[in-house]
C-alpha positions as CSV (number, residue, x, y, z in Angstrom):
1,X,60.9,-30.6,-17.3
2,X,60.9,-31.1,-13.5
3,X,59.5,-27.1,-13.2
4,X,56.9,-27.5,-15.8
5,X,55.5,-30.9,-13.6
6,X,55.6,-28.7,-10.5
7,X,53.6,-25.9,-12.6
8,X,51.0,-28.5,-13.6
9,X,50.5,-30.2,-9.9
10,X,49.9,-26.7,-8.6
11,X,47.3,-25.3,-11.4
12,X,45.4,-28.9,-10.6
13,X,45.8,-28.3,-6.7
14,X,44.1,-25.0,-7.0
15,X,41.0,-26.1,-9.4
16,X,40.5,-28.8,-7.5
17,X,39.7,-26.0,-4.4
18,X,38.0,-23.8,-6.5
19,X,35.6,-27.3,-7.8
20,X,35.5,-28.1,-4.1
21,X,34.0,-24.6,-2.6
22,X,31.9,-24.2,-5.7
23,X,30.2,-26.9,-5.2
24,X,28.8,-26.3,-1.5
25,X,25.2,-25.4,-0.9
26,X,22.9,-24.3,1.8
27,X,21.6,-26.7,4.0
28,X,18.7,-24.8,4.2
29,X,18.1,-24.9,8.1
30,X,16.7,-21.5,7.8
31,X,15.9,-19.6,11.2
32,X,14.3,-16.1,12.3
33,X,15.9,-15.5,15.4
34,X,19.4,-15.8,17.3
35,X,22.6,-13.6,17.9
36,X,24.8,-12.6,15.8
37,X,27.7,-15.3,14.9
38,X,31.1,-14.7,15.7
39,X,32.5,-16.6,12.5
40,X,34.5,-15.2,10.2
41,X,34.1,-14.8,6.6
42,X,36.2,-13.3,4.2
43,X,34.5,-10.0,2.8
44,X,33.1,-9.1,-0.3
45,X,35.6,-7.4,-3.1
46,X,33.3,-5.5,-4.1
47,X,33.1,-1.9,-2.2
48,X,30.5,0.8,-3.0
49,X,33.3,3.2,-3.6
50,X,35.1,0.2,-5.7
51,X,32.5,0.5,-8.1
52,X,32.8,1.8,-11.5
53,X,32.1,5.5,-12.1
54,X,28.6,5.3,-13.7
55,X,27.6,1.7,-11.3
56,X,24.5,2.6,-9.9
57,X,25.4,2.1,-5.8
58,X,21.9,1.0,-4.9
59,X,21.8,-1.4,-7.8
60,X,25.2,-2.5,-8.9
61,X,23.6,-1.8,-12.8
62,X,26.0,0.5,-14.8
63,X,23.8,3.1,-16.0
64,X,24.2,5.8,-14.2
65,X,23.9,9.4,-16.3
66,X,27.1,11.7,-16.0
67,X,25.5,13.7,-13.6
68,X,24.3,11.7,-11.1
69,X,28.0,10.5,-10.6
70,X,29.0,11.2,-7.3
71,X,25.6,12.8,-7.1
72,X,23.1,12.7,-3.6
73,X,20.0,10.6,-4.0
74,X,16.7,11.6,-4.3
75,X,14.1,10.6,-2.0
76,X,9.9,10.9,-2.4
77,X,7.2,10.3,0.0
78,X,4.4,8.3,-2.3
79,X,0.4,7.5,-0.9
80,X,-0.1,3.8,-0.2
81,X,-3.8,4.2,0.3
82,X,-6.8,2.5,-2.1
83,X,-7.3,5.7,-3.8
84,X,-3.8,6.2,-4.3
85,X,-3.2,2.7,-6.1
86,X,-1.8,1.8,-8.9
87,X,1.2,4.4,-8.0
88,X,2.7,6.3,-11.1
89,X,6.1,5.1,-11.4
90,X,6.0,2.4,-8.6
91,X,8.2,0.2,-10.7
92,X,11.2,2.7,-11.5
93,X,12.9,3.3,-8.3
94,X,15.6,1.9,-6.7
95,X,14.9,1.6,-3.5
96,X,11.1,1.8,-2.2
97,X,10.8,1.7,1.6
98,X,7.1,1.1,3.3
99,X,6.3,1.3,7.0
100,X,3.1,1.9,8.9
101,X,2.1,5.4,9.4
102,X,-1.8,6.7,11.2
103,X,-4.9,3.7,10.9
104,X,-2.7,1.1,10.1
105,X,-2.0,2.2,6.0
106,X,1.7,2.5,4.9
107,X,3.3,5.3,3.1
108,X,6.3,4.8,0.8
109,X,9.8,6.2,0.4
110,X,11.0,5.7,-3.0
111,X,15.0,6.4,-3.5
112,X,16.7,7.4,-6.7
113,X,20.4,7.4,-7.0
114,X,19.5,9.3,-10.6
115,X,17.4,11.7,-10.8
116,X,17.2,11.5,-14.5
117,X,15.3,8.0,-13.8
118,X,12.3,9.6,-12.4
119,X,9.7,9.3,-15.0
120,X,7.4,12.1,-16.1
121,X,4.9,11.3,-13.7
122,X,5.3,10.3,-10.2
123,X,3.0,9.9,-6.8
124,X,1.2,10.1,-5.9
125,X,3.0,12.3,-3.8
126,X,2.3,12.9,-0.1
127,X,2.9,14.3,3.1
128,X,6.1,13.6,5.4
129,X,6.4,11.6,8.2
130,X,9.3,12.1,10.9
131,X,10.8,8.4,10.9
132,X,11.3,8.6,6.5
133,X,12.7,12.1,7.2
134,X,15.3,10.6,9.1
135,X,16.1,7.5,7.1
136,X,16.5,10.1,4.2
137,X,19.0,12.6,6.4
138,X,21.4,9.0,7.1
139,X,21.4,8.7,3.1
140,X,21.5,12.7,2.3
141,X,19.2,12.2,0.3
142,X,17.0,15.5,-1.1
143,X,13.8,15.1,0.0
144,X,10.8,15.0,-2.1
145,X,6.7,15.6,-0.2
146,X,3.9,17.5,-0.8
147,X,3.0,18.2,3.3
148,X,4.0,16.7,6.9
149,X,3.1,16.4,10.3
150,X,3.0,19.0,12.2
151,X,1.6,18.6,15.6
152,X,2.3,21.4,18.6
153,X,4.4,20.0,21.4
154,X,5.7,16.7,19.0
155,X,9.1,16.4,17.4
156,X,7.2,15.5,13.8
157,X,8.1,15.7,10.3
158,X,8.4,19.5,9.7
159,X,10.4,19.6,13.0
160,X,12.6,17.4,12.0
161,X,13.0,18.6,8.3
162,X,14.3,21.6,10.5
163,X,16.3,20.4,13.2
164,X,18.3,18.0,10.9
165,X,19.0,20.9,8.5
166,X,17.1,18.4,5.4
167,X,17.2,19.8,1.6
168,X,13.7,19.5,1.0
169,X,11.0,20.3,-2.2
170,X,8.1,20.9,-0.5
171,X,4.9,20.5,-2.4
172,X,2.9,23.0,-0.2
173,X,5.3,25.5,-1.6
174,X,5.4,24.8,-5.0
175,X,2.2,23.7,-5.9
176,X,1.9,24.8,-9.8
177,X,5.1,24.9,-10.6
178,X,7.1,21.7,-9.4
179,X,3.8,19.6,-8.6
180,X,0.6,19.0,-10.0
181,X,-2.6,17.4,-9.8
182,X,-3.5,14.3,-11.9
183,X,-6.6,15.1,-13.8
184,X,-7.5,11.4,-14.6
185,X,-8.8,10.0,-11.8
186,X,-12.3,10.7,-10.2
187,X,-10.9,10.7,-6.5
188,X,-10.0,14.0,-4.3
189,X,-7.1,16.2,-4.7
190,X,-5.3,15.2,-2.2
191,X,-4.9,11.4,-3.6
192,X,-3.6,13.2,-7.2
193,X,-1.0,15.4,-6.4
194,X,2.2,14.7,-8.9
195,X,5.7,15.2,-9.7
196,X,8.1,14.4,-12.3
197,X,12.0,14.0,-12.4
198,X,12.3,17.3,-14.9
199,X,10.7,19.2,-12.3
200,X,12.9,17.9,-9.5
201,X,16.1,18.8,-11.5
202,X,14.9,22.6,-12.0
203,X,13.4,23.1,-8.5
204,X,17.0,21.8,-6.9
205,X,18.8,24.2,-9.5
206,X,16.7,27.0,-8.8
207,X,16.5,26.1,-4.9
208,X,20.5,25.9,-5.3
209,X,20.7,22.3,-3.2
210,X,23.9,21.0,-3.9
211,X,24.2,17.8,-5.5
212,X,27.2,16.3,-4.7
213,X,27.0,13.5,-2.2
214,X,29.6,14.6,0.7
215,X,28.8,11.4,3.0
216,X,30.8,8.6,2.8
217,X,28.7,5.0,3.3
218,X,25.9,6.5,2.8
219,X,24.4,3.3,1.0
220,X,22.1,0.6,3.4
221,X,24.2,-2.3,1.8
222,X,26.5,-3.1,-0.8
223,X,26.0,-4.4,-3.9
224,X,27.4,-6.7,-6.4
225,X,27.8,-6.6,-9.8
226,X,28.6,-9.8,-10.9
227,X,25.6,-11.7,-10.6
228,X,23.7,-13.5,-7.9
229,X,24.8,-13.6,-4.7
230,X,25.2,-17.3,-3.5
231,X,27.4,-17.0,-0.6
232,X,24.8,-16.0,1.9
233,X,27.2,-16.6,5.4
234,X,26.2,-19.1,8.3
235,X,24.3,-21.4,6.5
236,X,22.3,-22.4,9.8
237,X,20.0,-19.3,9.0
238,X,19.7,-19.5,5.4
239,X,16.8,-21.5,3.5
240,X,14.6,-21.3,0.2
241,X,11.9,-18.7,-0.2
242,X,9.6,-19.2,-2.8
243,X,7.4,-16.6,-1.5
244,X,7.8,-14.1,1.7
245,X,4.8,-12.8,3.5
246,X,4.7,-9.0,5.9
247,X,1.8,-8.1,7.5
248,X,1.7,-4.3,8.3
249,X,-2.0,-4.4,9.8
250,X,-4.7,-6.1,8.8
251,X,-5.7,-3.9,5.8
252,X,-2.1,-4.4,4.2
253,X,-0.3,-7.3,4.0
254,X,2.1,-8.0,1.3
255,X,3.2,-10.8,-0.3
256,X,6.1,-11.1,-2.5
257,X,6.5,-14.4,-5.1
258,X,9.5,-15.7,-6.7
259,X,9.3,-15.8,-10.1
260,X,12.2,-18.3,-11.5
261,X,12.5,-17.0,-15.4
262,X,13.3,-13.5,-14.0
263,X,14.9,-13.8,-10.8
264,X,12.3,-11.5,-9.5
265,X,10.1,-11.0,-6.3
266,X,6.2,-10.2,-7.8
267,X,4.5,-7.6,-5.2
268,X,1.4,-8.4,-4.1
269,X,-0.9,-6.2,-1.9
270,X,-3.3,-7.8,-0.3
271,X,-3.4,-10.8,-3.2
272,X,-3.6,-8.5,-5.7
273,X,-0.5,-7.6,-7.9
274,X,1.0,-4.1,-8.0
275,X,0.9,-2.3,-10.9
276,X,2.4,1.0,-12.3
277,X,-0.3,3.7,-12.9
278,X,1.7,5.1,-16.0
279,X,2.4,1.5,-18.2
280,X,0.5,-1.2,-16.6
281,X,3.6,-3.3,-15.6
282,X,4.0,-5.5,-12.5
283,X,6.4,-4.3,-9.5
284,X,9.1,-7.1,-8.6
285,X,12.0,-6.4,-7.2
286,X,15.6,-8.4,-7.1
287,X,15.2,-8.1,-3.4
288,X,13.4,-8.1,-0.2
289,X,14.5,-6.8,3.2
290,X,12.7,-6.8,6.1
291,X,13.5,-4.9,9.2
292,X,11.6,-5.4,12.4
293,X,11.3,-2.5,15.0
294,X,9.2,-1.3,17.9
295,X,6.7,0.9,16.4
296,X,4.7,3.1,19.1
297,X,1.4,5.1,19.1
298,X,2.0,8.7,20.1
299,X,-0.5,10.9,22.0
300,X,-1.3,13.2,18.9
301,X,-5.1,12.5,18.9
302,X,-4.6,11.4,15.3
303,X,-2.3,8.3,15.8
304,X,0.6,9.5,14.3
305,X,3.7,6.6,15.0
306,X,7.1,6.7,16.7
307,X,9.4,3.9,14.6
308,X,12.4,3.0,17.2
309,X,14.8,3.1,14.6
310,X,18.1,4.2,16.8
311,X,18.3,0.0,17.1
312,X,22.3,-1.3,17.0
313,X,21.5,-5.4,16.7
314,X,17.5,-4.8,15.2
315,X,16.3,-8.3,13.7
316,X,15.1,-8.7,9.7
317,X,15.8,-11.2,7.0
318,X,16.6,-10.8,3.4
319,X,15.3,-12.9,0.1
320,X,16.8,-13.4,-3.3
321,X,17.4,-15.2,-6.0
322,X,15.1,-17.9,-4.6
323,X,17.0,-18.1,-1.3
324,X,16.5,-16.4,2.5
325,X,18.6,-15.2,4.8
326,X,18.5,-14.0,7.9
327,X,19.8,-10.1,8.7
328,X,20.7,-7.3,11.6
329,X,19.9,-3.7,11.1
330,X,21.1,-0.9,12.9
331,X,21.0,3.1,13.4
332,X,23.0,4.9,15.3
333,X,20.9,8.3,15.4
334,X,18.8,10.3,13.7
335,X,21.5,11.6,11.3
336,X,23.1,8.7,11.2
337,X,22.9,6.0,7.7
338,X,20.8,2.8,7.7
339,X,22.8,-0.2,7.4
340,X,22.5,-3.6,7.2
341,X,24.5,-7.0,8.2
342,X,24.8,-10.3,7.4
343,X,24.7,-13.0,10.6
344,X,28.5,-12.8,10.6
345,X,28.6,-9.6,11.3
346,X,30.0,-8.0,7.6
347,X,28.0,-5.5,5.6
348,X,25.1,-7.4,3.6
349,X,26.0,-7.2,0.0
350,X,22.8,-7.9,-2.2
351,X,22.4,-8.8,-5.6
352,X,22.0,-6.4,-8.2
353,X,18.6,-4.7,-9.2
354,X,15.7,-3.2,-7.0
355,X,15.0,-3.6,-3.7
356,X,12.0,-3.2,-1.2
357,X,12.4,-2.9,2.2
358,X,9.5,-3.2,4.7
359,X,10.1,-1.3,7.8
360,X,7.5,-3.9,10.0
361,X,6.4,-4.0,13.5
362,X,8.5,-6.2,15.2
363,X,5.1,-8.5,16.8
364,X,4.2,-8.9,12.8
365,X,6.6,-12.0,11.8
366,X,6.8,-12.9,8.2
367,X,6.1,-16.1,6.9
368,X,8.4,-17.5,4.8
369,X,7.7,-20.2,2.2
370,X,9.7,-22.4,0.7
């Protein structure tokens, strides 16, 4: 009798802690700037390479196919321009991540951990630039463009392409067979040039790229798989976010709005919403990271940009699930991954679905509404 009373005391001690902590909640003092806190907090259980075989690591959903287990990402540069809009397929990938290239436009990086998820039509595609090279080389990633930058006497994307040793499909090289030209829209070639994710899969099988993924922590965050994240560390730097604004330049400035039914961030580009050129539907993502970073203006006489990404403590913030947090960034070298951090110093771990990351010039502050 006496060890059955102990038994009951102790299963009542524990729900009482378990009530306790559940029942904590941001006090929504939610700043932009600061070091990064010392305090401890116990990490996440749940590991990239604790995941289930077929858990997608960039989005914690398990639907992987059999082959992209274990498999190297794929990564393709997309046109952000007006002729380029709405993009085919801008609502399928994974990861999308937009910086400023020449004139103040953006250009995309959209990331795949599946191939097989790449819809029939996808762009459109476009030329390289050095910085998304290298982002792709951390993740060994294969690289997907039609063209890059080239300029004599500047370390630019087709250098790079080299010098890193990048598996690359190259669209100037295989025009007409694993790329092709939209023939719906009334603009110029250049803003209709197209892939799809069959003709990915056969032009790494003929090319012979390998597709097993060799690099360990190759992922920019972890990911959970049990829901929304709600432990988002010091809570002096956390707050609502009912909507997130980053300004690029003045001709692009995006604003992303919470939408409460489906836990989803709307995309909006210069206040009007983002569509996918192949179905019509609206791009929201999960969540939103953005990374601040000098971004400098080299001397190519066409304005091509130098993104200081080699940054061990660079600033950004993260939204989700209605709530903001802010976030460190860092990369080590060219080769090296991109990884995020949490103000505590631990690996962020994000909630499961897409995410967008902005890549933003560290003088363009978001603004952040609750």
């Amino acid at each position: 009798m006496k060890n059955t009373l102990i038994k009951v005391i102790s299963i009542l001690m524990v729900l009482a802690v378990i009530l306790t902590f559940g029942a904590c909640k941001d006090n929504n003092n939610y700043e932009q700037i600061g070091d990064v806190s010392t305090t401890e907090k116990e990490e996440s259980t749940t590991e990239n390479n604790e995941l289930p075989e077929n858990v997608n690591p960039l989005t914690g959903r398990a639907d992987l196919s059999n082959s992209a287990i274990g498999a190297r990402p794929i990564a393709i540069m997309v046109e952000n321009s007006p002729s380029a809009r709405p993009q085919w397929g801008i609502t399928t990938p994974d990861i999308v991540i937009e910086g400023v290239v020449e004139g103040g436009i953006t250009r995309m990086m959209w990331i795949y951990a599946d191939a097989e998820d790449i819809p029939k039509k996808v762009g459109p595609t476009r030329s390289a630039r050095h910085d998304y090279v290298e982002i792709a080389k951390g993740m060994n990633a294969i690289f997907v463009h039609w063209g890059g930058s080239d300029e004599k006497g500047y370390t630019l994307a087709y250098p790079t392409i080299k010098n890193l040793g990048v598996n690359n499909i190259d669209g100037m090289k295989y025009s007409g067979t694993y790329f092709f030209r939209d023939t719906t829209r009334n603009t110029s070639s250049e803003h209709r040039g197209c892939t799809s994710g069959a003709n990915i899969i056969n032009a790494i099988s003929k090319i012979g790229y390998s597709t097993k993924q060799t690099v360990k922590d190759w992922a920019p965050f972890k990911v959970t798989t049990d829901g929304a994240n709600t432990v988002w560390g010091d809570q002096s730097v956390t707050g609502p976010c009912s909507s997130i604004t980053i300004t690029f330049s003045s001709g692009y400035v995006h604003t992303f709005k919470y939408d409460a039914d489906s836990k989803k961030y709307v995309n909006y580009l210069n206040n009007k919403v983002m569509t996918d050129g192949n179905d019509g539907k609206q791009m929201a993502v999960e969540n939103v990271i953005v990374m601040y970073t000098p971004i400098a203006t080299l001397n190519t006489g066409k304005g091509h940009k130098e993104w200081n990404m080699e940054i061990t403590n660079g600033e950004g913030c993260y939204v989700s699930n209605g709530v903001g947090q802010k976030i460190y960034w860092k990369k080590d070298g060219k080769s090296s991954a991109l990884k995020f951090y949490g103000v505590n110093g631990q690996e962020l771990t994000v909630n499961p679905g897409q995410t967008w990351i902005g890549v933003v010039p560290q003088e363009n502050r978001t603004t952040i509404t609750e």
